[in-house]
C-alpha positions as CSV (number, residue, x, y, z in Angstrom):
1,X,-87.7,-134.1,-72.2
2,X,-85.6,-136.9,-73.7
3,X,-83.7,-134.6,-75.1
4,X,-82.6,-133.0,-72.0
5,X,-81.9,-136.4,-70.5
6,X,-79.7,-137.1,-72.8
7,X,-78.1,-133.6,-72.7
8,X,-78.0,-134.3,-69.0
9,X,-76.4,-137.9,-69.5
10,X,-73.8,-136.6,-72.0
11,X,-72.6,-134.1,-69.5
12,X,-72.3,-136.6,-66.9
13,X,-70.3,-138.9,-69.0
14,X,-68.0,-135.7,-69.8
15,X,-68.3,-135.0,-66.1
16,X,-66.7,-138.4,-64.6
17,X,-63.4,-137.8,-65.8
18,X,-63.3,-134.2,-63.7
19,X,-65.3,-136.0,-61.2
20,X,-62.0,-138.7,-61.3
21,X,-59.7,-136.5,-61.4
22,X,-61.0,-134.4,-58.2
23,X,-61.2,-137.6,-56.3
24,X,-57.3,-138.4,-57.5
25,X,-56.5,-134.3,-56.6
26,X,-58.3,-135.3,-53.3
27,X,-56.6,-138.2,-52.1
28,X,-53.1,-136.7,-53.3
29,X,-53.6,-133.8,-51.1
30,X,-54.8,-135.3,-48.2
31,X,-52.1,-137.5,-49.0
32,X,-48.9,-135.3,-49.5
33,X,-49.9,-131.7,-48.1
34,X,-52.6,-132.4,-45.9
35,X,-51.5,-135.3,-43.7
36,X,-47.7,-133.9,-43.3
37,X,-49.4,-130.4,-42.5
38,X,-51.6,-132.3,-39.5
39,X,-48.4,-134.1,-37.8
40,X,-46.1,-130.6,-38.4
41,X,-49.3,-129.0,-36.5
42,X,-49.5,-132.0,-33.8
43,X,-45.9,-131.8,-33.2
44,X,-45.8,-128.1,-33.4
45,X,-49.0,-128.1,-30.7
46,X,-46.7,-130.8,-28.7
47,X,-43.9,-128.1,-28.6
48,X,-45.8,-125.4,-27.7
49,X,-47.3,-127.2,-24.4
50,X,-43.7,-128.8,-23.6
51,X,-42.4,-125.2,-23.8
52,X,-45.4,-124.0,-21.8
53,X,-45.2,-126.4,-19.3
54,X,-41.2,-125.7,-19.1
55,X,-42.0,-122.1,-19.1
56,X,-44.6,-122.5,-15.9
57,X,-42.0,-124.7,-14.7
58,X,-39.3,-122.0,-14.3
59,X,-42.1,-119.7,-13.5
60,X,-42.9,-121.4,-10.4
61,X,-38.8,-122.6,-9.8
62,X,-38.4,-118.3,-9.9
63,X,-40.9,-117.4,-7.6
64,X,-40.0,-120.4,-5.1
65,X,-36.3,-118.7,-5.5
66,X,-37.6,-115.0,-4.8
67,X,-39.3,-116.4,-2.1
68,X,-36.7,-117.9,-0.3
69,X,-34.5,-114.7,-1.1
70,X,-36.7,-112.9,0.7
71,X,-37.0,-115.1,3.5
72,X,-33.1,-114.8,3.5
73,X,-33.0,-111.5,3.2
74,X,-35.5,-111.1,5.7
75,X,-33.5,-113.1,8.1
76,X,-30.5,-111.1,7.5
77,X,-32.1,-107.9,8.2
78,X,-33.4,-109.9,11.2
79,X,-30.0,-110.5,12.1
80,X,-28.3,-107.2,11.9
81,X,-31.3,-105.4,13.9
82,X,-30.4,-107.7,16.4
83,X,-26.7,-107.4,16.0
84,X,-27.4,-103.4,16.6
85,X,-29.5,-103.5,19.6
86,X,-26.8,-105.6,21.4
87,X,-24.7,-103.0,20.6
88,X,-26.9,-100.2,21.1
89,X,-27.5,-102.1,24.3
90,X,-23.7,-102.4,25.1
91,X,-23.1,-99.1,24.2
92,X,-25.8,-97.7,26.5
93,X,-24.5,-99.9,29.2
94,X,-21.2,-98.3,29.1
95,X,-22.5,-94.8,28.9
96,X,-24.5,-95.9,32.2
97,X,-21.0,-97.1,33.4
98,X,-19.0,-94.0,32.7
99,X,-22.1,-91.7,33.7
100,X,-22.0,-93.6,36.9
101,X,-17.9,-93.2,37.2
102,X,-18.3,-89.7,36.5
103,X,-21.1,-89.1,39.0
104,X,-18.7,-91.4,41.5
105,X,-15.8,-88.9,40.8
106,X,-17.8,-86.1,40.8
107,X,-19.0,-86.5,44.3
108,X,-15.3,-87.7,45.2
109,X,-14.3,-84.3,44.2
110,X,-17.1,-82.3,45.9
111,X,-16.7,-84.4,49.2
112,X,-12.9,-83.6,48.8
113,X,-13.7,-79.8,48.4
114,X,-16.5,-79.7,51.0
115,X,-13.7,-81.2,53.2
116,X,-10.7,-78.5,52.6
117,X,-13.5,-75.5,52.5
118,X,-14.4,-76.9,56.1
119,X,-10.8,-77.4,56.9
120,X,-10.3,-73.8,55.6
121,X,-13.5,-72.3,57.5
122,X,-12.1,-74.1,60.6
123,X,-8.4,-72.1,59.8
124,X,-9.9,-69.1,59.2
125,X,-12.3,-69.2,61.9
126,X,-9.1,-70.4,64.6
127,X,-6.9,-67.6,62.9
128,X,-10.2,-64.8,63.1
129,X,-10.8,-66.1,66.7
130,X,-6.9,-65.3,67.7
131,X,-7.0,-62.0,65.7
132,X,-10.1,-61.3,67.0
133,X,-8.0,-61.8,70.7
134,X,-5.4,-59.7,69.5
135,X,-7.5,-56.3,68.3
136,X,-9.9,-56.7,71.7
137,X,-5.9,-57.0,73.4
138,X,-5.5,-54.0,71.3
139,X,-8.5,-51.9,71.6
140,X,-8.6,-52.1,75.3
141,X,-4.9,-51.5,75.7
142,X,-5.4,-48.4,73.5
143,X,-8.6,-47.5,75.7
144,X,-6.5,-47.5,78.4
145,X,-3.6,-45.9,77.5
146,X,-6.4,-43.3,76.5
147,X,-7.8,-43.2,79.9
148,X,-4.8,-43.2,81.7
149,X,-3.5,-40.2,79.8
């Protein structure tokens, strides 16, 4: 058993230098790869949520823009419905207009007509009456002249 304690202590004392020499290995890393790997990845992490928070930050800058685009462009539309019903409106009050001047002249022209057709009936019914003299003149003159021969 003494053996194997001193088999056991001779590879210790062979072990301390690699035991050393880990710790050194250890303490360089952490020292020259390790550390400057953390604060790249820090910075890097730092980055990445500025770049984020820019990113939601234009995000919500857009969508504040489209909104008010659309409220624009809503308006607009707004607008130029209104701008075509007053002229629809305009344009249906002058229709009514000339329908009305039309209807006006219309009825001018009928009353104007009504009042040469009586002006004509009232001719032809003078002119009828006196020819109407002159055949019964006519008729009995030739009845007579019948009668008499």
């Amino acid at each position: 058993m003494e053996q194997t304690f001193q088999a056991l202590e001779n590879i210790l004392l062979k072990a301390i230098p690699t035991a050393i020499l880990l710790l050194v290995l250890y303490f360089y890393l952490k020292a020259m790869l390790f550390a400057p790997l953390v604060k790249i990845l820090k910075q890097r992490e730092e980055l990445t949520k500025g770049a984020r928070k820019a990113a939601e930050q234009s995000l919500a800058k857009a969508e504040a823009k489209a909104t008010e685009y659309e409220n624009k462009l809503r308006d607009a539309k707004g607008e130029v419905y209104r701008d075509q019903e007053e002229t629809r409106k305009k344009w249906l009050a002058e229709q009514a207009a000339q329908l009305a001047q039309a209807k006006a002249n219309a009825e001018a022209s009928i009353n104007t007509a009504r009042e040469g057709i009586a002006q004509e009936v009232t001719t032809a019914r003078q002119g009828l009456s006196e020819t109407s003299a002159a055949i019964a003149d006519q008729i009995a003159n030739t009845i007579l002249a019948r009668r008499s021969s």
